[in-house]
N, C-alpha and C positions, 0 to 999 in steps of 0.2 A: 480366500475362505471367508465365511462369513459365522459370524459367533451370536445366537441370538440367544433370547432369555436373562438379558443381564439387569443388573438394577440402576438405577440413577447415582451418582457420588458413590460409587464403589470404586473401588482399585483392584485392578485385574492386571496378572503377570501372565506372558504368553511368550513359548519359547518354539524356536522350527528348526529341524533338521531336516536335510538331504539325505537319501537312502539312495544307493545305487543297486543295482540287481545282485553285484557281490556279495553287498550288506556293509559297507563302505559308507561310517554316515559321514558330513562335512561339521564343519566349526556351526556353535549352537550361536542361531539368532534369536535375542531376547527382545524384549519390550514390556515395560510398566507402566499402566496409565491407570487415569481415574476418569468412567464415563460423564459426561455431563448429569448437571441437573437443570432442565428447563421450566421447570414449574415453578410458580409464585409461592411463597405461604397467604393462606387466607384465615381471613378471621371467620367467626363463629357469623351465621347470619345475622344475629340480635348483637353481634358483638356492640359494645363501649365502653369509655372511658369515664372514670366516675374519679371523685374524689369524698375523702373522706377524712375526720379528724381535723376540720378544716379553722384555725385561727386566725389570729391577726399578721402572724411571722411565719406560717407553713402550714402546710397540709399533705397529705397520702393520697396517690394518684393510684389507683388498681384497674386492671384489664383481665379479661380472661384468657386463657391458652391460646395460640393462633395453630393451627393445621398445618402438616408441609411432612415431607416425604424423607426430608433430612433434616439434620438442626436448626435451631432457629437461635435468635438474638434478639431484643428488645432495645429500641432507640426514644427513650427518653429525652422530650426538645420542650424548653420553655420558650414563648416568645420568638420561634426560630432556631435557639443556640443549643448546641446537643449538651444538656446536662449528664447523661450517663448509660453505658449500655451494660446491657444485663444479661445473663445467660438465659437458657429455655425456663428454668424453672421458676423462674422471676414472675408474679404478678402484682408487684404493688412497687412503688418507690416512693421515698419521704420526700417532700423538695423543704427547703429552708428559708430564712434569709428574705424573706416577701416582707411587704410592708402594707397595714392594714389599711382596708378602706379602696383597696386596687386591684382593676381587673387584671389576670392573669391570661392568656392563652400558651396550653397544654398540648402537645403531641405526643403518640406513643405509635413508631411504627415497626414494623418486625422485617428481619431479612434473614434470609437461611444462610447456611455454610457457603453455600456454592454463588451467595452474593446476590440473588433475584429476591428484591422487595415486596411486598403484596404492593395489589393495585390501588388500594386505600389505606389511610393511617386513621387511627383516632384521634379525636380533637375533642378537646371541653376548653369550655371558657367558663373562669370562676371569681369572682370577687371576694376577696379577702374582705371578713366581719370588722367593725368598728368598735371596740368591745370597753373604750374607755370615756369614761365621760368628759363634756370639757373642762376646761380649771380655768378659774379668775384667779389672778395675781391678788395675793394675802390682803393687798390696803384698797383690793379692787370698790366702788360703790356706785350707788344711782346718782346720778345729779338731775338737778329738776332744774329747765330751762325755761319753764313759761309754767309760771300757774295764775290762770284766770279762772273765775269761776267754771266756766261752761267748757274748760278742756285745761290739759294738763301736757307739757312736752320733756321727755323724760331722755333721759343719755346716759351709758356705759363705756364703759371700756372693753377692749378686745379681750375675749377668750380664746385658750390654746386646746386643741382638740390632738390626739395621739395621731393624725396624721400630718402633723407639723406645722397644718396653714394653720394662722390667724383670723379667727372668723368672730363678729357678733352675734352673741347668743344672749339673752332670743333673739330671733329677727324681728326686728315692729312688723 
């Protein structure tokens, strides 16, 4: 027999008897399955990934709803590494723990209940702001290495910038 009209990821019970012309039925055969689902979820045509709130130590990654015929889950990936998955209702995630002044790359892909990922993920690449100025050491000063009339040669010390290097500020 053939059963049509049914849905994707459903579960369906089906059970079959023997009837003989007496009316004699036999031992009942069952079966429980759940149909496939072969469909992808997709994102929104304009779909993207944006971020928001964006500092020197973190920032909010948002997307909008993805499409799909059963549940979906959201796959949060920094750099490759899956950071966090989310239920359907999820459309933003905080990330942490970044370090200013540095690019970041961002995924967010979605896959349904029944396991089939969309054909595309979102992607942003984003650099975390620099938001601190540099600092000289308290006894820091200029020293003058050449002064002649007609030009002057001038020397510092290294300054510390919040992204850790040591750098000459200003640059000549």
């Amino acid at each position: 027999a053939v059963v049509e009209g049914l849905s994707p990821w459903t579960t369906y019970a089906f059970d079959v008897q023997a009837e003989d012309p007496a009316g004699n039925l036999s031992r009942r055969l069952s079966l429980t399955l759940r149909t496939p689902d072969l469909s992808a979820p997709r994102w929104p045509a304009d779909a993207a990934l944006t971020a928001e709130a964006v500092g020197p130590g973190g920032l909010t990654l948002r997307w909008p709803a993805a499409e799909d015929d059963v549940g979906v889950r959201y796959l949060v990936y920094q750099e490759g590494r899956l950071l966090t998955t989310l239920d359907a209702d999820a459309r933003a995630s905080r990330v942490e723990g970044l370090s200013p002044w540095t690019d970041y790359a961002f995924t967010v892909a979605v896959i349904d209940d029944a396991g089939n990922r969309a054909l595309s993920d979102l992607t942003l690449t984003v650099r975390t702001p620099d938001v601190e100025s540099p600092r000289w050491a308290e006894d820091a000063v200029l020293n003058i290495e050449q002064l002649r009339p007609d030009h002057i040669a001038v020397r510092w010390p290294e300054a510390r910038d919040d992204d850790g290097e040591e750098e000459k500020y200003p640059r000549p």
